[in-house]
C-alpha positions in Angstrom: -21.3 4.2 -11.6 -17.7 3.9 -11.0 -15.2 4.9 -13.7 -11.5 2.4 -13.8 -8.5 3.1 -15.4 -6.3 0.8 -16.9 -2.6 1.1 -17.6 0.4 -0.5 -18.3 3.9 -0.2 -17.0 7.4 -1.5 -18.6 9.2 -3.6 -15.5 13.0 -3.9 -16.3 12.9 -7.3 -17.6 11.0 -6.3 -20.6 7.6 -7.6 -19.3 4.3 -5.4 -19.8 2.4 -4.8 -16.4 -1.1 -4.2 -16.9 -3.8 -3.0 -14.1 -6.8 -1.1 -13.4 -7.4 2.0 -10.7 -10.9 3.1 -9.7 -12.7 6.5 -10.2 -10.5 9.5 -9.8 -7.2 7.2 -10.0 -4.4 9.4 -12.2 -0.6 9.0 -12.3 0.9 11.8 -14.0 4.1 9.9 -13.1 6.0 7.1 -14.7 6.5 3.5 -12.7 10.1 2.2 -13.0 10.4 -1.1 -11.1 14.2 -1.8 -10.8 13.8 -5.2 -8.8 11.1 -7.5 -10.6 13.8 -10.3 -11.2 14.1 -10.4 -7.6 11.2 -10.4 -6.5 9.5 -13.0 -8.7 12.3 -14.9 -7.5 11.7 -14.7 -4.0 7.6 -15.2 -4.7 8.6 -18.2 -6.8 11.0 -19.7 -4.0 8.2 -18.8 -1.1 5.9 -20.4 -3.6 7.6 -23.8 -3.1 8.1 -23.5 0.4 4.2 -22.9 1.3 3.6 -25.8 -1.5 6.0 -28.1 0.6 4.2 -26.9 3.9 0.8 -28.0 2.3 2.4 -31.3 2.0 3.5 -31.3 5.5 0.2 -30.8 6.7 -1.5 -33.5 4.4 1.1 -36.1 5.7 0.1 -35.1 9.1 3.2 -34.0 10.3 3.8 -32.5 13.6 2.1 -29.3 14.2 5.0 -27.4 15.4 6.8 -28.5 12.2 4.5 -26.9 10.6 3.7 -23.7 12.3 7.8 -23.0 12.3 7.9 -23.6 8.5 4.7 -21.3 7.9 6.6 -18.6 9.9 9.5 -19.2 7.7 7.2 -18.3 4.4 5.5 -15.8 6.2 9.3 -14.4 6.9 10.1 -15.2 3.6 6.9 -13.0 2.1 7.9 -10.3 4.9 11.3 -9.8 3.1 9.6 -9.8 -0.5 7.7 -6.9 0.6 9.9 -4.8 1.8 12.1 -4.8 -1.5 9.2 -3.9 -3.6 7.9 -1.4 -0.7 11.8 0.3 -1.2 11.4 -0.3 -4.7 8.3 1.6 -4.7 9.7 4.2 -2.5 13.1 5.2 -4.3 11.3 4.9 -8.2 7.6 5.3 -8.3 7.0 7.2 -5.0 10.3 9.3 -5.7 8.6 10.5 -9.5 5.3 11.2 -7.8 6.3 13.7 -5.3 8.5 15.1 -8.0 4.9 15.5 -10.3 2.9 16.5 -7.1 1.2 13.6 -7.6 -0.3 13.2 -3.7 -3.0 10.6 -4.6 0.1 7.8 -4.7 1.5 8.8 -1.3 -2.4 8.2 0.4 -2.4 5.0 -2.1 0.7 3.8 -0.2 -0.1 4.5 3.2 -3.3 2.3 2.7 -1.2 -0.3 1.2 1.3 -0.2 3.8 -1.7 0.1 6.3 -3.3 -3.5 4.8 0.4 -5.1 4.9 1.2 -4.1 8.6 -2.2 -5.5 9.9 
């Protein structure tokens, strides 16, 4: 039987961040996510666009149309991840290393691994 651990993290904007790791999950290091703001309002904006594409395709608009604006949200996603991937990199990754806390840097390259494919 698998063991999960849940914590919570503090983002900047006051909100409480809540999630659960599997067996043998630790962080002996603190997160500190400096760009939440931003990214909710990129995922909020990209939101919106994919909603408007939906609409696009349920008015039977031209496939082209379509497939450009999906590579537009796709673009837009693209961008979102990399702030929270340098985010993660400069804060969270930054206090691992310092903790020797090597379970968060295989963590990330699966994560990256899973974004890139």
């Amino acid at each position: 039987m698998s063991e999960h651990h849940e914590h919570t993290h503090i983002g900047p904007d006051g909100k409480e961040y809540t999630h659960t790791h599997g067996e043998g999950h630790t962080h002996p290091h603190t997160h500190s996510h400096t760009q939440t703001k931003a990214v909710l309002n990129r995922l909020s904006r990209a939101i919106g666009h994919l909603e408007s594409v939906r609409r696009m395709v349920e008015e039977g608009r031209d496939c082209t149309e379509v497939l450009v604006q999906l590579a537009a949200v796709r673009s837009a996603l693209n961008n979102t991840s990399k702030i929270i991937l340098q985010d993660h990199v400069e804060h969270c990754l930054a206090d691992a290393v310092e903790s020797g806390d090597l379970q968060s840097i295989e963590e990330l390259n699966r994560a990256i691994e899973k974004l890139i494919t």
